[in-house]
C-alpha positions in Angstrom: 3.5 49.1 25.4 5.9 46.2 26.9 2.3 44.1 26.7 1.9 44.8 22.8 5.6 44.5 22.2 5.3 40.5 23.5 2.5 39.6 21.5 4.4 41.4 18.3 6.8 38.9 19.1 5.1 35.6 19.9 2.6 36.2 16.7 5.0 34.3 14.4 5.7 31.8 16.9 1.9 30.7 17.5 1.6 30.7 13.6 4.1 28.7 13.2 3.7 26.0 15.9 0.4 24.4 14.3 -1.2 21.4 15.0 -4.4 19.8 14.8 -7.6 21.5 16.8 -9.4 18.5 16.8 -8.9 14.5 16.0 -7.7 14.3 12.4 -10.1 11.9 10.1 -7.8 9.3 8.2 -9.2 8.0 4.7 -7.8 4.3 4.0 -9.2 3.6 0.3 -9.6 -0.2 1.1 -11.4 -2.1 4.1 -10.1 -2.5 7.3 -6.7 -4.8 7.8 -4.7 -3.6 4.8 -1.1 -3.1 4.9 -1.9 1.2 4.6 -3.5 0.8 7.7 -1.3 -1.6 9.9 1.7 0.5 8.7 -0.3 3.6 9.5 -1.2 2.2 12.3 2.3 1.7 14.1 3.8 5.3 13.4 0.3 7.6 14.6 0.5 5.4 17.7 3.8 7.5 18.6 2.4 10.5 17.1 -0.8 10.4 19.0 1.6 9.7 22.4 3.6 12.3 22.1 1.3 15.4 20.5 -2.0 14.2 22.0 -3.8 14.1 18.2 -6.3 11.8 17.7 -6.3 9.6 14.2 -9.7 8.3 13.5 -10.2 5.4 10.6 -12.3 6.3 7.5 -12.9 3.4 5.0 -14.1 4.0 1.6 -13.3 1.1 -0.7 -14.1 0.7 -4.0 -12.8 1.0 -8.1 -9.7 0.0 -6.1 -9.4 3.0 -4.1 -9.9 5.8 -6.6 -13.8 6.8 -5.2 -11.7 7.3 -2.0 -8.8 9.4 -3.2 -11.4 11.1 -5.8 -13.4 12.1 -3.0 -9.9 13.0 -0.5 -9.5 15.8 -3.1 -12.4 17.7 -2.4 -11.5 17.9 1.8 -10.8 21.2 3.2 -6.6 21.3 3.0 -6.9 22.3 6.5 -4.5 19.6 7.9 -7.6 17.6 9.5 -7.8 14.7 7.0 -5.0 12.9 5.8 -5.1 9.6 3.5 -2.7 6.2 3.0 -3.0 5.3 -0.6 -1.2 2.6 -1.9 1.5 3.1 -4.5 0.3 1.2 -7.6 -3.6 1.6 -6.8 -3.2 5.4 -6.8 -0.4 6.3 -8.8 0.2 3.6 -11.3 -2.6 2.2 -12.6 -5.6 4.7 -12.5 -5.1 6.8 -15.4 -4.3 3.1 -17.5 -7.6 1.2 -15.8 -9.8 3.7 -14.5 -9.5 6.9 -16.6 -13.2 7.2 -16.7 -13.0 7.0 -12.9 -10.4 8.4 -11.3 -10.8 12.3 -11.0 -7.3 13.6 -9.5 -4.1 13.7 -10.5 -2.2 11.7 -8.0 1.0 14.1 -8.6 -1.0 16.9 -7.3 -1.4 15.2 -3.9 0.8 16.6 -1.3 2.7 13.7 0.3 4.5 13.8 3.5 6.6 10.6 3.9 6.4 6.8 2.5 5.9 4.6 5.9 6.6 1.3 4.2 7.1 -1.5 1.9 6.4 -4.9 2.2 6.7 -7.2 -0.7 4.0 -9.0 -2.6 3.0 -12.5 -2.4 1.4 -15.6 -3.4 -0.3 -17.9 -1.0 -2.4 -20.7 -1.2 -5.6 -22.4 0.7 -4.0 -25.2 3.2 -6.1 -27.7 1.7 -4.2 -26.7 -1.6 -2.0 -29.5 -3.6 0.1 -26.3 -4.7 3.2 -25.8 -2.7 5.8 -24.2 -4.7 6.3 -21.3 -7.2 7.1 -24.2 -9.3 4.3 -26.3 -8.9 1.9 -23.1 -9.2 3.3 -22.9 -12.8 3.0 -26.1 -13.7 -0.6 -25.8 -12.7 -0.9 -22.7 -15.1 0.5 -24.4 -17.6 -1.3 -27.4 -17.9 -4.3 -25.5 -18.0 -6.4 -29.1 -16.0 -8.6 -26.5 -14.0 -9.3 -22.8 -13.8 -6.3 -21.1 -11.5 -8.6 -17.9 -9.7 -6.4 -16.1 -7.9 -8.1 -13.6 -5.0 -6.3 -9.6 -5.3 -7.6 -6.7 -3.1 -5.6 -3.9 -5.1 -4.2 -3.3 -9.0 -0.7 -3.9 -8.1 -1.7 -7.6 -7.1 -2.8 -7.9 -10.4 -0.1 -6.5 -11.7 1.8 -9.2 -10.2 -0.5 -12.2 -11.6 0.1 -10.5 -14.7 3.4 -10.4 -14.9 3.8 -13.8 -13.9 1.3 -15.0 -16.9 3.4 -12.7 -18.9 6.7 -14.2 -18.8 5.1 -17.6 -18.7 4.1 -16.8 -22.5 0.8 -18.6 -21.8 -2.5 -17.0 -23.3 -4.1 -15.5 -19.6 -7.5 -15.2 -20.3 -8.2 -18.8 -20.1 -5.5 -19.5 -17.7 -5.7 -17.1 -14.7 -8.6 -15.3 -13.7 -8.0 -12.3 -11.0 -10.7 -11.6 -8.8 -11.2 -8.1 -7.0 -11.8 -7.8 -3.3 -12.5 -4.3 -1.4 -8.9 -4.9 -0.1 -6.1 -7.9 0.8 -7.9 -8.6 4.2 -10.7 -9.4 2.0 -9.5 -11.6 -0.3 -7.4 -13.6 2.0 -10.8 -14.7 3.5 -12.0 -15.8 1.2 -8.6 -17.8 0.4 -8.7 -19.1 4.0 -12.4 -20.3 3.9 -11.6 -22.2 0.5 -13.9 -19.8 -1.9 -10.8 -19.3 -3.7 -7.5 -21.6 -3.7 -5.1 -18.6 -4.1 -4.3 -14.9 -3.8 -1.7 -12.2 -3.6 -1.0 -9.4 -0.9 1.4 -8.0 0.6 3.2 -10.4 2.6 2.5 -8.1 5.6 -1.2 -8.8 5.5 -1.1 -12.4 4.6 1.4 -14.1 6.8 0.1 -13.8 10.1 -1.8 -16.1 8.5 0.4 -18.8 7.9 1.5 -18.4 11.3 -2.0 -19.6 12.5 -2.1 -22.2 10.0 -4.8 -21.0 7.7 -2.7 -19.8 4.8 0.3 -21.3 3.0 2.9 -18.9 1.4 3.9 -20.2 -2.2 6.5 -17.5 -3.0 7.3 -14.2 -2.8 7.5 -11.8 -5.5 10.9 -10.5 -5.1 14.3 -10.6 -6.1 16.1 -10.7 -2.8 15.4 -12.6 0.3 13.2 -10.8 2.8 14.7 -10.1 6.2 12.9 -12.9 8.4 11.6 -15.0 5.6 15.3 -15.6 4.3 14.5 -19.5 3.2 10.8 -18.4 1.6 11.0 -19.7 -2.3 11.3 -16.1 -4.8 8.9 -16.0 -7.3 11.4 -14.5 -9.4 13.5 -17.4 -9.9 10.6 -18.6 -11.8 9.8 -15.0 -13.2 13.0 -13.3 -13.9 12.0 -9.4 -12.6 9.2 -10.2 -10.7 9.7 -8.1 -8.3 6.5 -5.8 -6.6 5.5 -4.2 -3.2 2.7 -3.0 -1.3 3.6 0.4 -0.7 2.1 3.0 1.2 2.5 6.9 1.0 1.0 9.5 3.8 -0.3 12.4 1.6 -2.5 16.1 2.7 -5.0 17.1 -0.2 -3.7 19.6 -2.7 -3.1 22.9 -1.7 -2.4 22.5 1.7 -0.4 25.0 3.2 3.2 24.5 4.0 2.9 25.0 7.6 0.9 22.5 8.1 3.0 20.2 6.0 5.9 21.0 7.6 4.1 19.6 10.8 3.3 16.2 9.6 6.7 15.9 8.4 8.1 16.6 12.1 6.3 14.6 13.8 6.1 11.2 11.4 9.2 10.9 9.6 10.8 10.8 13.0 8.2 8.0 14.2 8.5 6.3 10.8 12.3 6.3 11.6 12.6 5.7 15.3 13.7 2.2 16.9 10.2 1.4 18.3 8.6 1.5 14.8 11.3 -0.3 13.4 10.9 -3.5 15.6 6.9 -3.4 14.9 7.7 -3.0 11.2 10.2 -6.3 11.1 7.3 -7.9 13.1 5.1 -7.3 10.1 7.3 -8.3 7.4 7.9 -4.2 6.7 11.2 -1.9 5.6 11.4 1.7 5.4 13.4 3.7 2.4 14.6 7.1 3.9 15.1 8.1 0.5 11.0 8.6 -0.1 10.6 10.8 3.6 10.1 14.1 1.8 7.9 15.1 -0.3 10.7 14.9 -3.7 11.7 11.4 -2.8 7.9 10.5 -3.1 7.0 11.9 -5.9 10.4 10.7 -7.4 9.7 7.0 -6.2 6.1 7.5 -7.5 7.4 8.4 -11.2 10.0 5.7 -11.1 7.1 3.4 -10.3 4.6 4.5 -13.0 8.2 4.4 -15.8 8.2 0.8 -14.4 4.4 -0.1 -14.1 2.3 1.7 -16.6 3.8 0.0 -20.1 2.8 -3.5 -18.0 -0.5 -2.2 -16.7 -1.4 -1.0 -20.6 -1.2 -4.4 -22.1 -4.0 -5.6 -19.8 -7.5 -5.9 -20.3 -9.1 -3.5 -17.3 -11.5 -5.3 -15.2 
């Protein structure tokens, strides 16, 4: 009797306390090197230390993430697959470029936490005579030679947009974007000289200039960012321009609470905590405590699309 009385009591404990049986598969919807995955990255390295879970990499690029997230749906919501979309890839512009595409609704996702934010920017070849937000405009202006700039997501090209925008100048025959399976990808290409510039997230691309093989023209802010305090705003030549890389941890629709509730214990304290702090300064990355539950996503997702969408409609899709 004393036996069954125990286990009476310890059921609701055990179904309670999940975790994952087995190492859980994480689905990046870009290559390998994206600002999803370093961000990713530095929090599951203090999950995996101090549960003992296991996050394996899944890349499926491609119609700038949505074959990924279109497939991420269709997972078991068993708490064994997770995903890192981006914030304007996967909530903004889908439903304006990709209707025909994209096959979820991203509001049905179950999010977890934003890790991070890191601001967009525009860099150049070293070889490039283009130094300055100003000069770059010139250059578009004049219209002398094609200006190809090298994106690996659609809030990139939201940026190049936006910029051609306020410039008044017909884009078309100005500025040509060009698609990469992510911002790794793209800024190779800048770096071997295929293409003279891009725009990423200033997390991916200025390691880079570090090593001397890319050259930051401005970023596309409205404030100085922390560590880059003297770096030349974009928006001084683009009032407004002002667009991150951001990057949400979501479960597939449906999945229950419990297992929610897990994730949300165990990474919005490592998203938070001192040690991922430092490693997110050292990659040009903030956190906003105000998108750590699953509201302040979804609220910061429909601010973004309120923001985003009427821009995204007045653009040709690719």
């Amino acid at each position: 009797m004393l036996k069954k009385f125990i286990a009476l009591v310890l059921l609701p404990v055990t179904a309670w306390a999940w975790q994952p049986t087995k190492p859980v598969t994480v689905i990046f919807p870009n290559g390998p090197g994206a600002g999803n995955e370093i961000s990713f990255r530095i929090v599951a390295s203090i999950v995996e230390r101090q549960t003992g879970v296991k996050f394996n990499s899944e890349y499926r690029p491609g119609a700038d993430g949505n074959l990924a997230i279109n497939h991420f749906v269709t997972v078991p919501a068993d708490g064994h697959t997770v995903s890192v979309p981006a914030c304007q890839s996967n909530w903004v512009t889908p439903e304006v470029w990709y209707p025909q595409i994209a096959k979820y609704n991203p509001m049905d996702l179950e999010p977890v936490a934003n890790i991070a934010r890191s601001p967009l920017a525009f860099w150049a070849n070293p070889k490039s005579l283009i130094n300055t937000p100003d000069e770059l405009i010139a250059a578009i202006r004049r219209k002398e030679r094609p200006v190809t700039v090298a994106i690996g997501g659609g809030g990139h090209r939201l940026a190049v947009e936006y910029l051609v925008d306020k410039l008044r100048v017909p884009g078309g025959d100005r500025v040509e974007t060009v698609m990469y399976k992510g911002p790794a990808q793209a800024l190779l290409d800048v770096m071997g000289g295929h293409v003279e510039f891009g725009v990423t997230p200033v997390a991916v691309g200025y390691p880079h200039v570090l090593a001397g093989k890319l050259k930051l023209i401005g970023i596309a802010d409205t404030r100085p960012l922390p560590g880059l305090e003297t770096a030349p705003l974009m928006s001084r030549a683009a009032p407004g321009l002002s667009i991150h890389g951001c990057w949400n941890l979501v479960l597939p629709p449906g999945t229950p609470e419990h297992i929610q509730k897990w994730y949300a214990e165990q990474f919005v304290p490592a998203i938070r905590s001192t040690e991922a702090g430092a490693k997110f300064r050292e990659n040009m990355m903030y956190i906003t405590p105000e998108e750590h539950s699953p509201a302040g996503v979804r609220a910061a997702m429909t601010q973004l699309q309120r923001t985003w969408q009427p821009i995204a409609r007045r653009i040709k899709p690719e």
